[in-house]
C-alpha positions in Angstrom: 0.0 0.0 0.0 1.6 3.7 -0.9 1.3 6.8 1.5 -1.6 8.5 1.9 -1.4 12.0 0.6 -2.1 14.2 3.2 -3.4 18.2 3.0 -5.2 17.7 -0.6 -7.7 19.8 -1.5 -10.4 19.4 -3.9 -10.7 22.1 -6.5 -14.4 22.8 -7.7 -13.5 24.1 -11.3 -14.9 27.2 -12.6 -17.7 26.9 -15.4 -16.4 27.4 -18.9 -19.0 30.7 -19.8 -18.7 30.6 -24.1 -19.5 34.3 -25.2 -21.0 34.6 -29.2 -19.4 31.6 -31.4 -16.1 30.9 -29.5 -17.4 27.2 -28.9 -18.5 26.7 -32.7 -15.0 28.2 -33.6 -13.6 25.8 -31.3 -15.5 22.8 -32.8 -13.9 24.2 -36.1 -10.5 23.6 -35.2 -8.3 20.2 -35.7 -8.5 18.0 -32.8 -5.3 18.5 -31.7 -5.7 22.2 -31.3 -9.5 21.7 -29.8 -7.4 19.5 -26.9 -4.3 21.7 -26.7 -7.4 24.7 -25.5 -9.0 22.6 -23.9 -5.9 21.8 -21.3 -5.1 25.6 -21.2 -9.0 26.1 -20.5 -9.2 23.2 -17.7 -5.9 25.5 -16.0 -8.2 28.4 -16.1 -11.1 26.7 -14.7 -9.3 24.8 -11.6 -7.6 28.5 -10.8 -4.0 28.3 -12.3 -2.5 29.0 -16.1 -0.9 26.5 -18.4 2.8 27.4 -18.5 2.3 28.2 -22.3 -0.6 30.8 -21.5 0.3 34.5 -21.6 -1.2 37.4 -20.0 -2.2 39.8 -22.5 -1.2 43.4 -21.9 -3.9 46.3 -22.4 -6.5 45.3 -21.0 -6.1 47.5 -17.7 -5.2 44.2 -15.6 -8.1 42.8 -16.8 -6.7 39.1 -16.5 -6.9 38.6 -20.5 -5.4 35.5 -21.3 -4.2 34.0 -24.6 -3.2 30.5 -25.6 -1.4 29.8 -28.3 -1.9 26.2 -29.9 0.2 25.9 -33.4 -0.9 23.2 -36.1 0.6 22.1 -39.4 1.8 25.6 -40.0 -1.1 27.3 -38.9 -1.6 29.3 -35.2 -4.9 29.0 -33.4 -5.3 31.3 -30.1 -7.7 31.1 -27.7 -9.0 33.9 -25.3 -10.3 34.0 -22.0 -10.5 36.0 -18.3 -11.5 34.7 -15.6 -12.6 38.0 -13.7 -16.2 37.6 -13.6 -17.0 35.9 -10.5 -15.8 32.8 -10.3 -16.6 31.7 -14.2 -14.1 31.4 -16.7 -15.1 33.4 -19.3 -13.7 32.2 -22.9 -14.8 35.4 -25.3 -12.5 34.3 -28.8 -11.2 31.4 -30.5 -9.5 32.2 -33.9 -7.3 30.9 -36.6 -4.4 33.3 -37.3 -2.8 33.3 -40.6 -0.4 36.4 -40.6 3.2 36.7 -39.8 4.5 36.2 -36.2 5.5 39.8 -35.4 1.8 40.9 -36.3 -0.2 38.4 -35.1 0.0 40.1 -31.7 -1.7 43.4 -33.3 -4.3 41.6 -35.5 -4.9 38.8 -32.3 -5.6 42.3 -30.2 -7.9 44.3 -32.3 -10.0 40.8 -33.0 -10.3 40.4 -29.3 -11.2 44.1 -28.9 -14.0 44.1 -31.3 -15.2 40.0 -29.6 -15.0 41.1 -26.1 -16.1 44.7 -25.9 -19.7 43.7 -26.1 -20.0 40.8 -23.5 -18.3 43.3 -20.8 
């Protein structure tokens, strides 16, 4: 018989709230990306960040993060806060086909025009 482990806690997770298509985008993506989000998503939701997350900046510490899941080629990021009250909120899912150094700038403005409304 192993050791108990002693002091665990169980973590409720947070509910996933989907905000305008980001699930049906999701659904849209190769597997492999859909499961690469859904890790970084599961982080969000049990209160911690995958190390492959970032914290976007601009958002006046909002708690806007991004994951990044790349795929034959192709990047595929994923957005989401989890500031309002104990949900995770997950407000875009989008394909990005543009160069590296603007994908930042385009990824910003898309998630400006997605989020706006649903704060």
């Amino acid at each position: 018989m192993g050791k108990p482990v002693a002091n665990v806690e169980r973590v409720v997770p947070k509910s996933v709230v989907w905000v305008g298509s980001s699930k049906e985008n999701l659904k849209a993506f190769p597997e492999p990306v859909q499961k690469g989000v859904g890790y970084g998503l599961w982080f969000a939701q049990i209160g911690s960040k995958h190390p492959h997350a970032k914290v976007l900046r601009g958002f006046g510490g909002a708690g806007v993060v991004e994951i990044i899941e790349h795929w034959e080629g192709n990047t595929y990021r994923a957005v989401y806060t989890v500031k309002f009250g104990g949900l995770c909120l997950c407000a875009a899912l989008l394909p990005e086909e543009v160069e590296a150094r603007s994908a930042d700038a385009i990824g910003r403005r898309r998630i400006d025009q997605v989020a706006a409304p649903a704060c």
